[in-house]
One Martini backbone bead per residue (centre of mass of N, CA, C, O) as a GRO file, in nm:
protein
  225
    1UNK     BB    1  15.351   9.241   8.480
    2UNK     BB    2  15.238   8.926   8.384
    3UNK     BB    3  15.014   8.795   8.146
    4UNK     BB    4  14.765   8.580   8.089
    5UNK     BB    5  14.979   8.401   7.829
    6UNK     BB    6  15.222   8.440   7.846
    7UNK     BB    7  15.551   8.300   7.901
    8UNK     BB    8  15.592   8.394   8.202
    9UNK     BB    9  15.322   8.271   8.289
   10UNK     BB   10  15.324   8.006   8.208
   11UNK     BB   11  15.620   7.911   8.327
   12UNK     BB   12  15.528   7.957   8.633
   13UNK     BB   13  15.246   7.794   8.639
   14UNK     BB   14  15.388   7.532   8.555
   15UNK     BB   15  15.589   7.519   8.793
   16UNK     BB   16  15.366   7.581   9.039
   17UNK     BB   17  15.236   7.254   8.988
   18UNK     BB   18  15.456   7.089   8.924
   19UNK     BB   19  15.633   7.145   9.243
   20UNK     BB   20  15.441   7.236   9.419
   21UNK     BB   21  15.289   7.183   9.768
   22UNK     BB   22  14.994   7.293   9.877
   23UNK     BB   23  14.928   7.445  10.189
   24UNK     BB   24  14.799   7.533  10.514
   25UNK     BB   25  14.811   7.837  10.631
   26UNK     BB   26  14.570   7.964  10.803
   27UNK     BB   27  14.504   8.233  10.559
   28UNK     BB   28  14.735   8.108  10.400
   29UNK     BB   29  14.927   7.988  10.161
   30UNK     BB   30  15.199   7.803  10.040
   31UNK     BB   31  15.509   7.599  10.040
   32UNK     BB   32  15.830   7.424  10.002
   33UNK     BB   33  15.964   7.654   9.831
   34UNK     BB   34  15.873   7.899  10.029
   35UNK     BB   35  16.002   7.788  10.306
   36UNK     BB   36  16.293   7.735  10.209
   37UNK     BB   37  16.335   7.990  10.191
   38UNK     BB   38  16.294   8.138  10.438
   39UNK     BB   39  16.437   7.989  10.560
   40UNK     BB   40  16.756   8.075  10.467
   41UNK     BB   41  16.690   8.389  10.502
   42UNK     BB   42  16.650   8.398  10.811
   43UNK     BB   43  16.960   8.288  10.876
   44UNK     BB   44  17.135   8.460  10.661
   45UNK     BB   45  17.086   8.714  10.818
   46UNK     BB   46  17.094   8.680  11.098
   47UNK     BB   47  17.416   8.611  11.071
   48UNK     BB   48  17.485   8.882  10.928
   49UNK     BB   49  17.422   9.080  11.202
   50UNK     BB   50  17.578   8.903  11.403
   51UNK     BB   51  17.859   8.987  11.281
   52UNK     BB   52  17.801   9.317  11.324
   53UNK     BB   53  17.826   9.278  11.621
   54UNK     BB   54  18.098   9.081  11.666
   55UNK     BB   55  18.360   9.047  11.473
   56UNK     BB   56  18.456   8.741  11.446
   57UNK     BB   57  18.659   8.481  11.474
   58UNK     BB   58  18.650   8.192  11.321
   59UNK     BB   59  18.684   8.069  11.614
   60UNK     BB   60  18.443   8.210  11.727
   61UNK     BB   61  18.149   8.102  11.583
   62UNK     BB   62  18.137   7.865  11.856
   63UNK     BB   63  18.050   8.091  12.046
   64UNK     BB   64  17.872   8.196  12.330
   65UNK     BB   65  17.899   8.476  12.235
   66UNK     BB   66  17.763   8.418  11.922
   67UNK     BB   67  17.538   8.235  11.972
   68UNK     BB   68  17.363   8.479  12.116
   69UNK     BB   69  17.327   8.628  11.868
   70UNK     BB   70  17.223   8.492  11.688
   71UNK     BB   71  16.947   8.413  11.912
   72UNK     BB   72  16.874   8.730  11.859
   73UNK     BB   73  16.866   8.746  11.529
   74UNK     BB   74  16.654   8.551  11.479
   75UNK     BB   75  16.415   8.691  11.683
   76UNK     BB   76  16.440   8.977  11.517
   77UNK     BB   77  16.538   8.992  11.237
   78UNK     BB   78  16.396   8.732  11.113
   79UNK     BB   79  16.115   8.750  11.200
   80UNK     BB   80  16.087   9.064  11.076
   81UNK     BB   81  16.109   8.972  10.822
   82UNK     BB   82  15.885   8.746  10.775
   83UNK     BB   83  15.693   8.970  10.843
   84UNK     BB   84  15.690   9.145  10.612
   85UNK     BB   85  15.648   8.955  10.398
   86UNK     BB   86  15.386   8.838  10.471
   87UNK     BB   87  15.221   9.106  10.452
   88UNK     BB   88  15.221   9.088  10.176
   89UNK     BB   89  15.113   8.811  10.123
   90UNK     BB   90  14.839   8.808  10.229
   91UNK     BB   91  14.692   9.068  10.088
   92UNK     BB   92  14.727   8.968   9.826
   93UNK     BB   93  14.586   8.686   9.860
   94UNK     BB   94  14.291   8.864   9.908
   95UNK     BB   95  14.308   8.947   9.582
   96UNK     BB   96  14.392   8.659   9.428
   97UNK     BB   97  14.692   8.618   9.427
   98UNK     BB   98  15.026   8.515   9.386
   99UNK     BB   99  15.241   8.467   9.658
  100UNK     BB  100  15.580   8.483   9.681
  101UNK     BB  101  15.877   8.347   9.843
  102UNK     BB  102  16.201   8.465   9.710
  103UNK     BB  103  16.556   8.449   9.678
  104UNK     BB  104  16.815   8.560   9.724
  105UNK     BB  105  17.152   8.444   9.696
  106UNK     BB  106  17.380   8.654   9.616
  107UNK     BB  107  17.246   8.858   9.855
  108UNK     BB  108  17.315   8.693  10.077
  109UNK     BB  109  17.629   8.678  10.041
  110UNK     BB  110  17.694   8.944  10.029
  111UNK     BB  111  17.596   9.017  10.325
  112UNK     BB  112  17.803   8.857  10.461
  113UNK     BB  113  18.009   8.987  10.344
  114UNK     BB  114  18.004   9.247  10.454
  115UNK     BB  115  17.998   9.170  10.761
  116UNK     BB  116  18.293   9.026  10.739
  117UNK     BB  117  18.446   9.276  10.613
  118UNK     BB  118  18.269   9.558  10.705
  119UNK     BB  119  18.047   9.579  10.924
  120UNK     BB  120  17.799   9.549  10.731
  121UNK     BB  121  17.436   9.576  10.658
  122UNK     BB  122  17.276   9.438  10.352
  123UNK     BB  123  16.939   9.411  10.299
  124UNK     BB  124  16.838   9.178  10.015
  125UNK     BB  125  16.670   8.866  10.063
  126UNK     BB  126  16.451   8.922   9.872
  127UNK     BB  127  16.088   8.845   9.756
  128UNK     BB  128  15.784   8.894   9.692
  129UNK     BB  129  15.596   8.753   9.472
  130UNK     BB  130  15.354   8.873   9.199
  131UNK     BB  131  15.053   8.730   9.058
  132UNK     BB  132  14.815   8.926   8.871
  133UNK     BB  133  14.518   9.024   8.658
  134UNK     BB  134  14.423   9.219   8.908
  135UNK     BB  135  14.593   9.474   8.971
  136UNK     BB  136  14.579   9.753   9.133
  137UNK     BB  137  14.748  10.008   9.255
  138UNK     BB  138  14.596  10.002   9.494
  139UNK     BB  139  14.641   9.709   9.576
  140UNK     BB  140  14.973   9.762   9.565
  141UNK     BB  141  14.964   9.998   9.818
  142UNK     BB  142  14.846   9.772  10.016
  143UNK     BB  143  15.088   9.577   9.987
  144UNK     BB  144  15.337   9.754  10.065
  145UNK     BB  145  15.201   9.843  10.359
  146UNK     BB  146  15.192   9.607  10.508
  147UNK     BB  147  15.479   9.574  10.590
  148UNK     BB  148  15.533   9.780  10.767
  149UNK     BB  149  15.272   9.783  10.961
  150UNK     BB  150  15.389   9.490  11.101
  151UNK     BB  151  15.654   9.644  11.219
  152UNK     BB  152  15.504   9.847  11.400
  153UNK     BB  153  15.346   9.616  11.571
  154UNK     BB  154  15.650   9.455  11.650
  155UNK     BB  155  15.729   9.714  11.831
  156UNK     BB  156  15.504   9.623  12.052
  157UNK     BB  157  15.552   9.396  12.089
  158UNK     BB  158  15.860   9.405  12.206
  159UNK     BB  159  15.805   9.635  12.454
  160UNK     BB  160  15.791   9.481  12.727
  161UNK     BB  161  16.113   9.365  12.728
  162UNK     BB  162  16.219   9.615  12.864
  163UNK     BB  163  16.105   9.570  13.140
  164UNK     BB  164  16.326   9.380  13.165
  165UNK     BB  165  16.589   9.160  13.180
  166UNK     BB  166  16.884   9.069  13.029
  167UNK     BB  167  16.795   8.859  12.749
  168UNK     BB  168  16.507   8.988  12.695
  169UNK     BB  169  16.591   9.304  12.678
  170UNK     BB  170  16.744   9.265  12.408
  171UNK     BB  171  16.519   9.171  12.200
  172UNK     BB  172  16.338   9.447  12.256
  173UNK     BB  173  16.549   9.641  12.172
  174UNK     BB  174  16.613   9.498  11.885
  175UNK     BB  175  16.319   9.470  11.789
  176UNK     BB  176  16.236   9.753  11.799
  177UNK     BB  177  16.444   9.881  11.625
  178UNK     BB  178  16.428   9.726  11.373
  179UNK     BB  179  16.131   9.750  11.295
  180UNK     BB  180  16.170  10.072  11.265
  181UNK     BB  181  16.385  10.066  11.039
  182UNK     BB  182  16.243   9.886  10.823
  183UNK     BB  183  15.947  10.078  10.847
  184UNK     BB  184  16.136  10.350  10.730
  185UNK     BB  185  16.321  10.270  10.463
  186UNK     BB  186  16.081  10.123  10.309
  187UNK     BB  187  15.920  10.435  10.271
  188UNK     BB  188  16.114  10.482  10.077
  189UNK     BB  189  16.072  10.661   9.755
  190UNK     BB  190  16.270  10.404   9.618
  191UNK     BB  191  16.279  10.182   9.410
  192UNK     BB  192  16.150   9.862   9.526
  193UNK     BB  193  16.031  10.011   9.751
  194UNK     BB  194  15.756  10.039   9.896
  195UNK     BB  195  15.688  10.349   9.881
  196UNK     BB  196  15.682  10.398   9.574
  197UNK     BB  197  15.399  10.255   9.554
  198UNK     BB  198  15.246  10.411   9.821
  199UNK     BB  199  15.257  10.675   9.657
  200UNK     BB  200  15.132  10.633   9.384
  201UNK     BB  201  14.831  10.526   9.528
  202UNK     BB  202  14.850  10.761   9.808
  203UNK     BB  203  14.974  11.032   9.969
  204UNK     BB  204  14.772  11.039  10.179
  205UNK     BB  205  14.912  10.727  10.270
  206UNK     BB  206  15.195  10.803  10.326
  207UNK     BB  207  15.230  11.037  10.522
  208UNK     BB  208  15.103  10.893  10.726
  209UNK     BB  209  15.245  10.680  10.790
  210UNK     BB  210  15.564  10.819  10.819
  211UNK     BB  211  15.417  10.971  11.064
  212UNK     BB  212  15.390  10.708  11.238
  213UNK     BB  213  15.667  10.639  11.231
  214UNK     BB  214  15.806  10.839  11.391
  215UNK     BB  215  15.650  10.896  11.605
  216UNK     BB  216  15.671  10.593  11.766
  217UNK     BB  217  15.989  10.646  11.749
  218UNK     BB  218  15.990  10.920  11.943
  219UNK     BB  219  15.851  10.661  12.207
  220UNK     BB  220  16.089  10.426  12.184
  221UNK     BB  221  16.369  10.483  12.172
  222UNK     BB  222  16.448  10.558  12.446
  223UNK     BB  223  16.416  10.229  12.501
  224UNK     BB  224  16.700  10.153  12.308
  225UNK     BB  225  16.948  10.389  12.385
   0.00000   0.00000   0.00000
């Protein structure tokens, strides 16, 4: 983490006053730089997800029946990234950090081939940027936990749908299944995933959480497969 006073710490601060224009949204800052971002990473992620499910031919891709796919994925796994995202960025900025979403461009590229390619979804559309000056190891591992902590509230949003019919039924289908699948793959304690913060910061707040998370999942699974 870059501290203040350094080329990449000026660079980012002269960068983000002079380019963003922030905005109040709820109990937290934004920018139009960083809303750009997220529906970006929002729909290419969605569009990504929609190919693995439906496997469409060119010209099916203006099809009513990858349409309805796509707008399953907008609301299941979009809304669930970015609020995953979200729940690191508000964190943060409760301890005064500054926390931004930016994507790569890349990785939702990649994300699209391979999905289009072999039927895989590989989501890693960018991240929370986080800087500050006082951010201690705990503070980071409870800005970790917050991503995961938010999939686990949201698949429980979505599980009344479940006792709908129809196109209800599948949203909370893949609601559920999906914010479980996040919030359990981050708490994988290896690379930049979450896991592996929340994990240096406090084993029995690690261990607690994982094992909250298959809890859940094994109360709500059988209502999704």
């Amino acid at each position: 983490m870059p501290e203040p006073g350094d080329e990449r710490w000026n660079a980012l601060e002269v960068t983000h006053n002079q380019t963003v224009r922030s905005k109040k949204m709820a109990m937290f800052n934004t920018s139009s730089i960083e809303l750009r971002h997220l529906f970006i990473a929002w729909v290419a992620l969605s569009f990504a997800f929609a190919l693995v499910l439906d496997h469409p031919s060119p010209d099916e891709i203006f099809s009513s029946s990858f349409i309805d796919l796509m707008i399953l994925s907008l609301i299941t796994v979009g809304v669930s990234f970015i609020a995953h995202e979200m729940g690191h960025k508000f964190v943060a900025q409760q301890y005064g950090a500054w926390a931004e979403f930016r994507m790569s461009s890349g990785m939702l590229f990649f994300a699209i081939f391979m999905a289009w390619q072999m039927g895989i979804i590989f989501a890693a559309p960018g991240a929370v940027q986080i800087l500050g000056p006082h951010i201690s190891k705990s503070q980071m591992g409870k800005i970790a936990a917050a991503g995961p902590m938010v999939n686990l509230f949201l698949a429980f949003v979505f599980m009344p749908l479940l006792y709908d019919t129809g196109f209800l039924y599948e949203i909370g289908r893949f609601g559920v299944g999906i914010n479980l699948a996040l919030a359990l793959f981050n708490m994988l304690p290896i690379s930049v995933l979450d896991g592996r913060k929340v994990l240096a910061w406090n084993g029995v707040a690690y261990l607690g959480l994982v094992v909250l998370i298959i809890l859940v999942g094994i109360f709500l699974l059988p209502y999704v497969i």
